[in-house]
C-alpha positions, 0 to 999 in steps of 0.5 A, spaced: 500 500 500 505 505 501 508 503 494 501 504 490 500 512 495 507 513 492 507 512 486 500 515 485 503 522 489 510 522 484 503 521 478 500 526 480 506 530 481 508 528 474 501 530 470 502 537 474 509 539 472 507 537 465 500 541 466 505 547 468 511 546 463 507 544 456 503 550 456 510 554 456 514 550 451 509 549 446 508 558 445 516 558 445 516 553 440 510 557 436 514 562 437 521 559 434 517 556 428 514 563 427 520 566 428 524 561 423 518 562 418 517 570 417 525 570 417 527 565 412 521 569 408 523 576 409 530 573 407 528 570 400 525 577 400 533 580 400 536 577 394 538 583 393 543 584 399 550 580 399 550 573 403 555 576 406 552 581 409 546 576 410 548 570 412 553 567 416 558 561 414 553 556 416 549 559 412 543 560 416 540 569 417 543 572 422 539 574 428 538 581 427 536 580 420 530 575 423 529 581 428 528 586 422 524 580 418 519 580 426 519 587 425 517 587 418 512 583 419 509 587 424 509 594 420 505 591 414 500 586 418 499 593 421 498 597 415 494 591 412 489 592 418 489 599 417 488 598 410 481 594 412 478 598 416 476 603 410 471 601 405 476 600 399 480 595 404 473 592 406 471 591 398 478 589 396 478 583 401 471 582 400 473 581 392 480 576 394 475 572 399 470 571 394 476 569 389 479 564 394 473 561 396 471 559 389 478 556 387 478 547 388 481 544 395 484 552 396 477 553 398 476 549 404 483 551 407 481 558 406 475 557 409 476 552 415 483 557 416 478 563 416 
């Protein structure tokens, strides 16, 4: 009996450690993924500039570059919300949403995401 108390107080200690890590190592690892993702795009989008510049011997961005590349980001979904709040953003997202919806299995990705 004191073997079965004790394994159930390390179980339940176990599952409370775990409900209070998971919660943060899933948003740091969200947070990476999104981090990696928008800096290899916004990197694509710097073609123009020297590898050397860029990148470094392992040819990965270096982390400034990934941070312009958060901060870019930011800038233009800030824009894009602005842009939607007027009637002309309102029409031209109303056209690309009508758009979207009527192309094949893109629709119901589009719709499920939206």
């Amino acid at each position: 009996m004191r073997w079965k108390r004790q394994f159930l107080r390390c179980r339940a200690d176990f599952f409370a450690g775990l409900t209070v890590a998971l919660p943060l190592i899933l948003t740091l690892a969200i947070v990476q993924w999104l981090f990696t993702t928008v800096s290899n795009l916004i990197g694509s989008v710097l073609f123009f500039l020297p590898h050397e510049i860029t990148r470094n011997e392992a040819g990965r961005m270096h982390w400034y570059w990934s941070l312009a590349a958060i901060t870019l980001t930011i800038l233009l979904l800030t824009l894009l919300g602005r842009f939607a709040r007027y009637l002309i953003g309102r029409k031209i997202i109303a056209m690309v949403d009508t758009l979207m919806s009527r192309v094949p299995l893109l629709n119901k990705i589009y719709l499920t995401v939206k």
